[in-house]
N, C-alpha and C positions, 0 to 999 in steps of 0.2 A: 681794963685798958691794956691796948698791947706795948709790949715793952720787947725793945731792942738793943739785940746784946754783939759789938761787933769787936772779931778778936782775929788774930794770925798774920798784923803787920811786924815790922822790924826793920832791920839795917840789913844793906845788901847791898853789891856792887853793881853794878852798868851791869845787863845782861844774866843777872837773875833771876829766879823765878819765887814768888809769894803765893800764898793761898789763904783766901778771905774766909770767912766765915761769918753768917749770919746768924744769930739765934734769937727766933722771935717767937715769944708764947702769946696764946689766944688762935682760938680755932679758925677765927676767918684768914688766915697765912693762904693756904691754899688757892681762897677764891681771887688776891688783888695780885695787878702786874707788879710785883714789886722791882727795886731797881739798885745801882749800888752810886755814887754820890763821890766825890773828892772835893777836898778845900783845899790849894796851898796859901802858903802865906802871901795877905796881901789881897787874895784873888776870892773872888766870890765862888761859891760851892757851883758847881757844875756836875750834871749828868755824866756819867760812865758808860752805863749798860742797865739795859733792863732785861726782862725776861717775864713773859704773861705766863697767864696759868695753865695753857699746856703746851709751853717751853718756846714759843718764839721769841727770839731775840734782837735784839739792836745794839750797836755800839757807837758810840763816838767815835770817828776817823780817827784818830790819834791812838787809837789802842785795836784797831782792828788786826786782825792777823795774830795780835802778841796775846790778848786777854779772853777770859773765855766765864763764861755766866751761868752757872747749874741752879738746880734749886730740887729739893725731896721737903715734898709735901708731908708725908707720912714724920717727918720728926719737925717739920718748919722751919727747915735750913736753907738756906743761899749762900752762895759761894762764888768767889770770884778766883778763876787759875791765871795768876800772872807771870807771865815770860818775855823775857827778854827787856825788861825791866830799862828804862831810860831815866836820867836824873831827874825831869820834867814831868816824871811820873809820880815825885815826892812829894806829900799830902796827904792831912787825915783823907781816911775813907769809911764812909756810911750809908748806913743801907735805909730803906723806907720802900713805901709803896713810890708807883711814878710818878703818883701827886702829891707823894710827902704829909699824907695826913697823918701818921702815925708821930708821936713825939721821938723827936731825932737824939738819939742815941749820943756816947760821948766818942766811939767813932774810934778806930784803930790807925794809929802811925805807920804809913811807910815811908823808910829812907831811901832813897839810892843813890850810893856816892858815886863821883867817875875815876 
């Protein structure tokens, strides 16, 4: 079963920048689009960004420009580079494929004060 390990949020002000990281073991990482996920409080989890298996990507208007979506097949990492950080950007973030079939992870906090 694949298992998902999401790490590299924290506290940060307006206009900073974070970097996600995914870590999921099991060989099929490679083959699915997987994607990165946010909940704030209150609010239902919402799509981020995805990124298929060889490398195209999507974003949600609300982070275009500022966030950016990699992925290295060869260790089975995803990563998410975030800049320019807005407080409305506050909420776990979790990775999965883009239909969520994988059991969802306990998901890494980010803060952004103003």
């Amino acid at each position: 079963q694949v298992q998902l390990v999401e790490s590299g949020g924290g506290l940060v002000q307006a206009g900073g920048s974070l970097r996600l990281s995914c870590a999921a073991s099991g060989s099929i990482f490679s083959r699915d689009t997987m994607a990165w996920y946010r909940q704030a409080p209150g609010k239902q989890r919402e799509l981020v960004a995805s990124i298929g298996r060889y490398g195209i990507t999507y974003y949600v208007d609300s982070v275009k420009g500022r966030f950016t979506i990699s992925r290295d097949n060869a260790v089975n990492r995803m990563y998410l580079q975030m800049t320019g950080l807005k407080p409305e950007d506050t909420a776990v973030y979790y990775c999965n494929t883009f239909t969520g079939n994988y059991a969802w992870g306990q998901g890494t906090q980010v803060t952004v004060s103003s």
